[in-house]
TIRO-211761 format. One line per field, with one value per residue (C-alpha): x negated, y, z; residue in three letters. Coordinates in steps of 0.2 Angstrom, whole numbers, plus 2048, in hexadecimal, padded with zeros to 3 digits. Layout:
xx	(X; ...)
yy	(Y; ...)
zz	(Z; ...)
resn	(ALA; ...)
END
This chain:
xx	(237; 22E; 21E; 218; 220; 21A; 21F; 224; 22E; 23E; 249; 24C; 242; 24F; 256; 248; 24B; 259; 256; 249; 250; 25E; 251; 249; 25A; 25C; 24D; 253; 25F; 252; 246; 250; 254; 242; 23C; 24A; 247; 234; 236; 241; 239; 225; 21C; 20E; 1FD; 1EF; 1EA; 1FD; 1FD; 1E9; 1E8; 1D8; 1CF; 1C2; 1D0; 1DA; 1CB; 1C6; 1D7; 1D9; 1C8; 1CE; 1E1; 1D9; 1DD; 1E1; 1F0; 1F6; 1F6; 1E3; 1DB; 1E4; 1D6; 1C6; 1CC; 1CE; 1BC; 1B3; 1BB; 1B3; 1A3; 1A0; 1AD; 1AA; 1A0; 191; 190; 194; 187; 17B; 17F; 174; 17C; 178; 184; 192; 193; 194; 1A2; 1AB; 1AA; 1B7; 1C1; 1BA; 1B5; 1A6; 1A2; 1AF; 1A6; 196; 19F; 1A7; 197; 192; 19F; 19B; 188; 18F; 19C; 18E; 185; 18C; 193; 1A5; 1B0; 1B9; 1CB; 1D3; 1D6; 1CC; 1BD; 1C0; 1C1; 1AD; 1AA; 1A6; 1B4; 1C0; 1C9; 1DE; 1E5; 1DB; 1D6; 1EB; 1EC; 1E0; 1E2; 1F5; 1F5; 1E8; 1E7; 1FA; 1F4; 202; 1FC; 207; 200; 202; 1FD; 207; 215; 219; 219; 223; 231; 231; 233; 243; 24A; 248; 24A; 23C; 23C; 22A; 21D; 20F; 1FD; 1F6; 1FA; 1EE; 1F9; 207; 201; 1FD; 20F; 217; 20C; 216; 227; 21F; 219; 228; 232; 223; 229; 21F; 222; 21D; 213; 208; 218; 220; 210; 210; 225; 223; 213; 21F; 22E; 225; 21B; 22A; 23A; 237; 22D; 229; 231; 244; 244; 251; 25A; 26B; 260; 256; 25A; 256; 263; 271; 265; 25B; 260; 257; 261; 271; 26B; 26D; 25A; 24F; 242; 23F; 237; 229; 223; 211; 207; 203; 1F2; 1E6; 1DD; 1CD; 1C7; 1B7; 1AE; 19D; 191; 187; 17B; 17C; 167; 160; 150; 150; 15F; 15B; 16A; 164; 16E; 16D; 16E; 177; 169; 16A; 172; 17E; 190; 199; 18F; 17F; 177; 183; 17E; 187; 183; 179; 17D; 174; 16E; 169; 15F; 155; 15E; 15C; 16F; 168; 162; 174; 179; 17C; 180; 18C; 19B; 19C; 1AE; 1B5; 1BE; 1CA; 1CC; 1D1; 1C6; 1CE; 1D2; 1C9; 1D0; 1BD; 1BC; 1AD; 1A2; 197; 18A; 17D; 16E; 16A; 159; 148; 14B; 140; 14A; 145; 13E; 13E; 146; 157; 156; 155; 156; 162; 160; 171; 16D; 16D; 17B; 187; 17B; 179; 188; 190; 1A0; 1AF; 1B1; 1A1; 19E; 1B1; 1A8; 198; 19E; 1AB; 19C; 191; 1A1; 1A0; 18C; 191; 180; 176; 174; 16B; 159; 14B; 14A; 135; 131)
yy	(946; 936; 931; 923; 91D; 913; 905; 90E; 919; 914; 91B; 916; 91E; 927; 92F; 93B; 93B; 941; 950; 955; 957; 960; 96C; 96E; 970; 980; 985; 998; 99B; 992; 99E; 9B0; 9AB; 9A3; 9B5; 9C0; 9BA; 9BD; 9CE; 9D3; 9C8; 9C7; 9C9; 9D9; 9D1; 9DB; 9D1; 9D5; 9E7; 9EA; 9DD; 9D9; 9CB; 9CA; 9CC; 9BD; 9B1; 9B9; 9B4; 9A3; 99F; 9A3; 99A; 98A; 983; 992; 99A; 9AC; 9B4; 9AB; 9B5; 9C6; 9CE; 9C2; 9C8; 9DB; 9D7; 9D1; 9DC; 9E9; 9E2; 9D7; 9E2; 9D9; 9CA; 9D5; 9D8; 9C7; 9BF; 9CA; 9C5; 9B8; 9AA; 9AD; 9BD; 9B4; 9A6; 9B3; 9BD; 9AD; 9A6; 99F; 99B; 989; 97F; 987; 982; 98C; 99C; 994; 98C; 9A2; 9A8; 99C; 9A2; 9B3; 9AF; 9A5; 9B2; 9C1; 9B5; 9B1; 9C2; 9C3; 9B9; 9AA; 9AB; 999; 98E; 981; 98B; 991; 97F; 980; 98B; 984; 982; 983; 975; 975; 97C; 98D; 98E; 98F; 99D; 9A8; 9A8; 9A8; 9B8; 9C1; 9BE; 9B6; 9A7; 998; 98D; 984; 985; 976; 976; 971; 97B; 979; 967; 969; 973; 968; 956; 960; 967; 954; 94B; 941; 933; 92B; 92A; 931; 92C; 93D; 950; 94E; 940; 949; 958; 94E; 948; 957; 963; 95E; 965; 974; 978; 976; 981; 98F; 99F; 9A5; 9B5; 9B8; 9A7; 9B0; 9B7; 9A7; 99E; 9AB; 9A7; 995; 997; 9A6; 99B; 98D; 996; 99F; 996; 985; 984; 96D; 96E; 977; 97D; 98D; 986; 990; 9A0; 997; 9A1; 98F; 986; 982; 976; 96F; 95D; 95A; 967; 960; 950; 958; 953; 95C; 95C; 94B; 950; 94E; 93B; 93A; 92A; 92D; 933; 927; 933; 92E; 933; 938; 93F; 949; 94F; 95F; 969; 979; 980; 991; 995; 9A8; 9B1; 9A3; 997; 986; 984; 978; 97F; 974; 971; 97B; 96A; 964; 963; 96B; 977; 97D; 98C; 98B; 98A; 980; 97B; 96C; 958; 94F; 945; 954; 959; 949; 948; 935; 931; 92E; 941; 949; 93B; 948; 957; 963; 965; 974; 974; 965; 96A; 962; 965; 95C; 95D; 956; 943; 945; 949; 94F; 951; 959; 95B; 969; 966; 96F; 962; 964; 95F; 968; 95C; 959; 95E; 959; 967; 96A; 978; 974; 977; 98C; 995; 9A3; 9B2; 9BA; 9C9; 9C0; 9B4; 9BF; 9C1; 9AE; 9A5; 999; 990; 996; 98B; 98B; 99F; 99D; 98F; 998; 9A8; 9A1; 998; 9A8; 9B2; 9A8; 9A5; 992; 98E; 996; 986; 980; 97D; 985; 975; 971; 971)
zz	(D7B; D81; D8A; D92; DA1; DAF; DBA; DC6; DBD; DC8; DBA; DA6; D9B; D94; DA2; DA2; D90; D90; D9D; D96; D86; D8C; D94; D84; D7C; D87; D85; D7F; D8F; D9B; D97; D98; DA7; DAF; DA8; DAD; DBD; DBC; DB4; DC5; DD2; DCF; DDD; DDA; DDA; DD4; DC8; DC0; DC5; DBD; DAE; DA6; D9E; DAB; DBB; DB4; DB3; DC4; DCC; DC3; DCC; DDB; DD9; DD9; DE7; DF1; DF4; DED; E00; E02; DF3; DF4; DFE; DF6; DE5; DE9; DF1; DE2; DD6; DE0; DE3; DCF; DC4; DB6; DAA; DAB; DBD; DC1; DB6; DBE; DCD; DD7; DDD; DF1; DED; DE6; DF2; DFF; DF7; DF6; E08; E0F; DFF; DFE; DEF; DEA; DDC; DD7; DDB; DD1; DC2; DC0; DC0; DB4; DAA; DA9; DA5; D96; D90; D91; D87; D7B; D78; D81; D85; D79; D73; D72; D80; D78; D78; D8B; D91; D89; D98; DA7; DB3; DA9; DA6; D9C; DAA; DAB; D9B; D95; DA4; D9F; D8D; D90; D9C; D96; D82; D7F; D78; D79; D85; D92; DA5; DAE; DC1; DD0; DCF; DBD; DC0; DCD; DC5; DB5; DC0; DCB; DBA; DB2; DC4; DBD; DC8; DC3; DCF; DCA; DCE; DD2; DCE; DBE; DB6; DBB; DB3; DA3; DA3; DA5; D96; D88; D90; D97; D86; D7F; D8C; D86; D84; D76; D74; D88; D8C; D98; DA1; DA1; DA7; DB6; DB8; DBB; DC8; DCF; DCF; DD8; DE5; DEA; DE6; DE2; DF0; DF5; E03; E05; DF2; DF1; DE6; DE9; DE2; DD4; DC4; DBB; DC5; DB9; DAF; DBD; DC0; DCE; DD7; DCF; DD6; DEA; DEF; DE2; DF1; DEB; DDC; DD6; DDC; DE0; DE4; DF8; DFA; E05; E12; E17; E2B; E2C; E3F; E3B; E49; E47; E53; E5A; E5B; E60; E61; E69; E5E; E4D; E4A; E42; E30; E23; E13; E03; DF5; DE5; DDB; DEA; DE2; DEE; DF9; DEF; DF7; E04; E18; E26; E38; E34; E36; E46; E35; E2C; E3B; E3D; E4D; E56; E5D; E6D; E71; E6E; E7A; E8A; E7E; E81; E75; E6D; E62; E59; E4C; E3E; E2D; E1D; E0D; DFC; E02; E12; E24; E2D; E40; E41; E55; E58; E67; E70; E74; E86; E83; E78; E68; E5A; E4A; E39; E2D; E1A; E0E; E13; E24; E2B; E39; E35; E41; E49; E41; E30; E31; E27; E1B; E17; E0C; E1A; E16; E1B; E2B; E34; E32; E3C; E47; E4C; E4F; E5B; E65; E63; E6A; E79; E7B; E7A; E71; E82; E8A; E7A; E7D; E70; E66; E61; E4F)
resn	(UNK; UNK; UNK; UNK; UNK; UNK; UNK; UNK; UNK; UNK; UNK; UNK; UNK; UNK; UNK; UNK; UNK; UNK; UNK; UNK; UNK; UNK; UNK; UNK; UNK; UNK; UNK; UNK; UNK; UNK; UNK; UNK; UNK; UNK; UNK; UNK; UNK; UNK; UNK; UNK; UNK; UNK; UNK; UNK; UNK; UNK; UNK; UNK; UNK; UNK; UNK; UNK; UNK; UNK; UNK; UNK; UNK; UNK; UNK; UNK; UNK; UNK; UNK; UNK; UNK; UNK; UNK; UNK; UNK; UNK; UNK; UNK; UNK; UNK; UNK; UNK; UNK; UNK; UNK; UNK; UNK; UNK; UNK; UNK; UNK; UNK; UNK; UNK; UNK; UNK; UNK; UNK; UNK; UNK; UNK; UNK; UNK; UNK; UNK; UNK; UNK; UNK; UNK; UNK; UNK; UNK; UNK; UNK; UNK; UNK; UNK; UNK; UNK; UNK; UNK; UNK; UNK; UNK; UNK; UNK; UNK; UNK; UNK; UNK; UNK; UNK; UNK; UNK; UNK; UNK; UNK; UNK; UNK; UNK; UNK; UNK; UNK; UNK; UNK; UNK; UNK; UNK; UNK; UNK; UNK; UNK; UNK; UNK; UNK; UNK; UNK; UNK; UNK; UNK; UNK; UNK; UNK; UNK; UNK; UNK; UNK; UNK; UNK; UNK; UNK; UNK; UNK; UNK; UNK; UNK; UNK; UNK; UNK; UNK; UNK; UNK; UNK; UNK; UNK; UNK; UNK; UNK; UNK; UNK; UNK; UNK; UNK; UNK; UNK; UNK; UNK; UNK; UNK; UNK; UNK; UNK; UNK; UNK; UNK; UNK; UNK; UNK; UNK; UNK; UNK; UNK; UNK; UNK; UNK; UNK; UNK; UNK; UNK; UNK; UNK; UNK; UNK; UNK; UNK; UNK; UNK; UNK; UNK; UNK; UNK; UNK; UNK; UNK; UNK; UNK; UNK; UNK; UNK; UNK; UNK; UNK; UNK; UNK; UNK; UNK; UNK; UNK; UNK; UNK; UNK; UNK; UNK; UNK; UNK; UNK; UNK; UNK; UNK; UNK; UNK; UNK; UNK; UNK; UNK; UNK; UNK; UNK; UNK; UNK; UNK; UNK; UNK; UNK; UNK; UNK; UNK; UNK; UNK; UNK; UNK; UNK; UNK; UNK; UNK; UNK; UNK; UNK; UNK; UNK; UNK; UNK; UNK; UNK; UNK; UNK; UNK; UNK; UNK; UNK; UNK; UNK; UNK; UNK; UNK; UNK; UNK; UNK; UNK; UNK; UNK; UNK; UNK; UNK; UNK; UNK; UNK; UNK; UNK; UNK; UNK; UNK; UNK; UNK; UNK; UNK; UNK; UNK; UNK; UNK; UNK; UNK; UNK; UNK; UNK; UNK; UNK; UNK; UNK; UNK; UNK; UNK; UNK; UNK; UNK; UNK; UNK; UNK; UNK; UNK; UNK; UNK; UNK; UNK; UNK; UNK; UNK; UNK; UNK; UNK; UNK; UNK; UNK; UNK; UNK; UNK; UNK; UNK; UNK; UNK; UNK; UNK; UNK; UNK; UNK; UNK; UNK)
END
């Protein structure tokens, strides 16, 4: 097997060659045993123990970028709530965005619904991973999961644990740009390592075997069931494996205010064609406010909070002005009573971050801004 090789590979081509051929060569042992291992070990996920069509897309939305433990109870949820394509078309998007809170990436939640919209019309749902990655959202990844797991179609999943698993079993030394690249590198082998008279329980097996076992840090090697063909264990440092380029983070520090007026909450809310939070509400920036710097200049602090967002590490400032302000108006900014707050679609962090103020009445000293 070949494939292009960077600079920075740090090995011979055919060094990776040759492991992966091997691989390749025992393909038949490695997968009665990746699969023996699943059939014994896999975790019970309800999406496993109640399989549908509509539950795997469901649970794929919600894997992106979250992890297993994270979903459980947001999947349970909307299964209950939006048990199907026709309900979740129905669906307005205010009800969705709210069902999803707290799971982050948004567009997510949008691009799902979207989904459903265009599977109802167009008369159910497509067969072919080709004709899945059409639907919005779904891009190689997802579109070989669902059509793997729920319709057996022989499509290799390649996320980060695959990727991870393949570059220890190879000891692939190249240093990859990103995850995507990586991904890209690795597809032919894992659709060579296919089972395919299971590929949806094999798929599952390597995303079981690397959220479990070959784990990135302290892989548990001495119980991987794939361990006598795995060179980068062979090799004594298979944590090693794979090489990413290190990411650049980016600081960032963000000031927003903290207004009452009577028991109304001031919140900014993402207009309907933002990328990222669209219909979504969050304590609003002293720019969003129209806020001169100078007024917060005796404010009270609040919270300061960190988080990280993709390549960004955020430290984000709450504050209470101490003087009557003047704040901007327009369609994005509303007064949310405390009676309506868990009503409203708020990200995950700030319904966290104003409830925690609220508990404590830290937003009293707040005066009632003018309009």
């Amino acid at each position: 097997m070949k494939r292009t090789r960077g600079k920075a590979s740090g090995q011979p081509p055919a060094v990776w060659e040759r492991n992966a051929a091997g691989l390749l060569d025992g393909a038949a042992g490695f997968r009665r045993a990746l699969l023996g291992w699943y059939d014994a070990n896999a975790r019970r996920l309800p999406w496993r123990e109640r399989p549908s069509l509509y539950g795997t897309v469901v649970s794929e939305f919600m894997l992106q970028q979250t992890q297993v433990k994270t979903a459980l109870p947001y999947f349970e949820r909307w299964m209950r709530e939006l048990p199907g394509f026709t309900e979740l078309a129905a669906a307005s998007e205010e009800r969705v965005l709210r069902l999803w809170e707290g799971l982050g990436y948004y567009s997510r939640a949008r691009n799902l619904r979207r989904l459903a919209q265009a599977v109802v019309e167009r008369g159910g749902p497509p067969a072919a991973p080709d004709e899945w990655r059409e639907l919005p959202g779904v891009g190689p990844y997802t579109a070989a999961a669902i059509t793997s797991i729920a319709l057996g179609a022989r499509a290799a999943c390649v996320d980060g644990n695959v990727v991870r698993i393949l570059a220890r079993l190879t000891a692939d030394r190249t240093e990859h740009r990103d995850s995507a690249s990586a991904a890209k590198a690795f597809t032919a082998l894992a659709e060579g390592l296919l089972d395919p008279a299971r590929p949806g329980d094999h798929n599952q097996a390597m995303m079981e075997l690397g959220a479990t076992l070959c784990s990135r840090q302290s892989p548990a090697c001495v119980i991987c069931p794939v361990r006598e063909v795995c060179a980068g264990a062979r090799s004594g440092e298979p944590a090693c494996f794979p090489r990413l380029a290190p990411r650049k983070l980016e600081q960032r520090e963000v000031t927003r205010v903290w207004c009452r007026r009577g028991d109304a909450l001031l919140l900014h809310r993402g207009a309907a064609g933002a990328r990222r939070l669209a219909g979504m509400h969050e304590l609003p920036t002293s720019e969003q406010a129209g806020f001169d710097p100078a007024a917060l200049a005796d404010a009270t602090e609040l919270a300061r909070r960190r988080r990280a967002i993709t390549r960004f590490v955020i430290t984000e400032t709450i504050v209470a002005p101490r003087s009557p302000v003047r704040i901007r108006t327009g369609p994005e900014l509303v007064w949310v009573s405390a009676r309506e707050l868990a009503g409203v679609a708020l990200s995950g962090p700030h319904r966290r971050w104003i409830n925690e103020i609220l508990g404590r009445d830290g937003g009293d000293d707040a005066q009632a801004p003018k309009r």
